[in-house]
C-alpha positions in Angstrom: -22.3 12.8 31.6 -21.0 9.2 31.6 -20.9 7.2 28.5 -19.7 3.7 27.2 -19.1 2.3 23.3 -18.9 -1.1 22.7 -18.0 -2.2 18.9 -18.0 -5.6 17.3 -16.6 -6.6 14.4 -20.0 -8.7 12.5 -21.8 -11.7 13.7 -19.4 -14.7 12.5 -16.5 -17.0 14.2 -13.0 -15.4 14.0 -11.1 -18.0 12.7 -7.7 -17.9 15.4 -5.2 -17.0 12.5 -7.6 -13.4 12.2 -8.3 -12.8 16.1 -5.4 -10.4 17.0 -6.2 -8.2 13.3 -10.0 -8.5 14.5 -9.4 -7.2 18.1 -7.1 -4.8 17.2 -9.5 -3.1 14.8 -12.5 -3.4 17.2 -10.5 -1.6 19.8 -9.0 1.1 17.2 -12.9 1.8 16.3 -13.9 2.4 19.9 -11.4 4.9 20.1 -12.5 6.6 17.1 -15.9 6.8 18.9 -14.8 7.4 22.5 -12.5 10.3 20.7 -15.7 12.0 19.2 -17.2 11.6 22.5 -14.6 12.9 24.3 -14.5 16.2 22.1 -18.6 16.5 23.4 -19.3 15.0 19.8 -22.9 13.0 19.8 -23.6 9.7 19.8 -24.2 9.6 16.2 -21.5 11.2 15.3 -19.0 8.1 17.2 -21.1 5.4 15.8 -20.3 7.2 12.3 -16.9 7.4 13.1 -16.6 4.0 15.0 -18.0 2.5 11.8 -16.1 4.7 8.9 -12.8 2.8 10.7 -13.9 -0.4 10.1 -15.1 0.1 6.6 -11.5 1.1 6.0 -10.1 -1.7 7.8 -10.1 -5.1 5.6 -10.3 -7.5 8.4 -14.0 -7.3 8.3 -16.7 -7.6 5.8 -17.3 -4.0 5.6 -16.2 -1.1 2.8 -12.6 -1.8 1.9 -12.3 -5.5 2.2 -16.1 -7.1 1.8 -16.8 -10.2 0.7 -17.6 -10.0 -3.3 -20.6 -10.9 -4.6 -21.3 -13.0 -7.6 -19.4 -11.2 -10.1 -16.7 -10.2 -8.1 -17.5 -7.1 -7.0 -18.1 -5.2 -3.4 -21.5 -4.6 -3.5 -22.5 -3.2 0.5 -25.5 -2.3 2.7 -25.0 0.3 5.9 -27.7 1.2 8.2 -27.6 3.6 11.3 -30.3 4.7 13.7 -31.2 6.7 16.5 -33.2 6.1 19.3 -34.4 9.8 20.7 -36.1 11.0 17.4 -36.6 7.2 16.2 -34.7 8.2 13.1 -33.3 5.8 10.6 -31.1 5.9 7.3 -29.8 3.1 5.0 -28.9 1.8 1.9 -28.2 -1.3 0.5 -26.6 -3.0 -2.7 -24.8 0.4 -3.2 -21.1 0.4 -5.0 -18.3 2.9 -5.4 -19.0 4.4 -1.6 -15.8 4.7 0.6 -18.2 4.8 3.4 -21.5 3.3 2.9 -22.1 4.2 7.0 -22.1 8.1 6.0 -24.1 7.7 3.0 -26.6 5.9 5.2 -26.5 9.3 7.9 -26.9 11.1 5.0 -30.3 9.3 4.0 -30.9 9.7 7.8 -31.6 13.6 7.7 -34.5 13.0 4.6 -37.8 11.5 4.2 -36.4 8.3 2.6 -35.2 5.5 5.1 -33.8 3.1 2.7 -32.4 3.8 -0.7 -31.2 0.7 -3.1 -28.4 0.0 -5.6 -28.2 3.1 -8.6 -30.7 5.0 -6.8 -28.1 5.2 -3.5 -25.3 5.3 -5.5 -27.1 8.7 -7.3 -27.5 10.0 -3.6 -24.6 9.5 -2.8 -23.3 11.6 -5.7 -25.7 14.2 -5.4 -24.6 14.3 -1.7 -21.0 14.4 -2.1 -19.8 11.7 -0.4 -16.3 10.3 -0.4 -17.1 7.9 -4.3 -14.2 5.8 -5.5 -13.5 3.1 -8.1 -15.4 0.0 -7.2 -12.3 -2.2 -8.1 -10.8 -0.2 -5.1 -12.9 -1.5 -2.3 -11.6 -5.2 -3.4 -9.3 -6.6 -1.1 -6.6 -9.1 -2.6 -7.8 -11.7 -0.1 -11.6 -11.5 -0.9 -10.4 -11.7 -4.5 -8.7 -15.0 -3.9 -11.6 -16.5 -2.2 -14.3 -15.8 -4.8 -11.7 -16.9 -7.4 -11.6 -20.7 -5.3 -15.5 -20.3 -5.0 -15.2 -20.4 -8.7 -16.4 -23.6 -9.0 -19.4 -24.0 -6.5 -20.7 -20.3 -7.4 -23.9 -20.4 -9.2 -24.8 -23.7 -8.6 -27.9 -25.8 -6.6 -29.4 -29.1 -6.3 -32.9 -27.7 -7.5 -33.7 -28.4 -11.2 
C-alpha cells in the first residue's frame, strides 16, 4: 500500500523571521506520521501523532505555545476525523490538556462529537489524558504579545 502525509502548520502568513522554525516543525510532524505509518500504524493514528508534535512545538498556535485569550490564558479547540466510518471527535475551549488532539480521538470512540470547556476538561480527566498546569502551555512569547495587546484588548467602536 502506498501512502502520502502532508502537514501544515495553520492558515496564516509566516512572517520571514519564523519560516525556517515553521518548516522545520512541519517536516518533523510528517515524520512523526510517516514513522506511524511506516510501523503499519493507521491513518488515525499519524494524524494523532503528526498533530501531538505540533502541539508541543511553540512555533504554532497549537498546545504549548497558543495564542492567549483574553485573560491570558491558553484556552484550545482540536478536532479529528475519519472518512471510512464518517467518525468525528472534538472539543473546544478546553484548558490544562497537553494534547487537546488526543482528547479530541478520545471523544472520537463515543457518542458525543463535540464536548466544550469544563465539560471536556472533565473528559479528559475521566479519560486519563496527559493534564498539566494551564500556566504551562504559556509560551514566554505569547505572553509578551498579549501583555502589548494590553491596551487595545477589550475595546470597540460600538457603544
Amino acid at each position: 500500500m502506498s501512502w502520502t502525509i502532508i502537514v501544515h502548520g495553520g492558515a496564516h502568513t509566516v512572517p520571514d523571521h519564523k519560516m525556517e522554525a515553521h518548516t522545520t516543525g512541519c517536516i518533523r510532524a510528517a515524520e512523526a506520521g510517516a514513522g506511524v505509518l511506516g510501523n503499519g500504524g493507521s491513518a488515525l493514528e499519524a494524524v494523532e501523532a503528526a498533530i501531538r508534535l505540533l502541539e508541543d512545538d511553540p512555533t504554532f498556535n497549537a498546545g504549548f505555545g497558543s495564542m492567549l485569550n483574553a485573560e491570558g490564558e491558553v484556552e484550545m479547540d482540536a478536532a479529528i476525523m475519519e472518512g471510512e466510518q464518517l467518525r468525528a471527535g472534538a472539543v473546544a475551549s478546553i484548558r490544562g490538556v497537553r494534547h487537546p488532539i488526543s482528547v479530541a480521538r478520545k471523544v472520537m470512540a463515543t457518542d458525543h462529537i463535540l464536548l466544550v470547556a469544563g465539560g471536556a476538561r472533565r473528559f479528559a480527566e475521566e479519560r486519563e489524558a496527559e493534564l498539566c498546569e494551564p500556566g504551562d502551555l504559556v509560551h514566554e512569547e505569547q505572553r509578551r504579545a498579549w501583555e502589548a495587546s494590553e491596551e487595545t484588548r477589550g475595546s470597540d467602536t460600538v457603544g
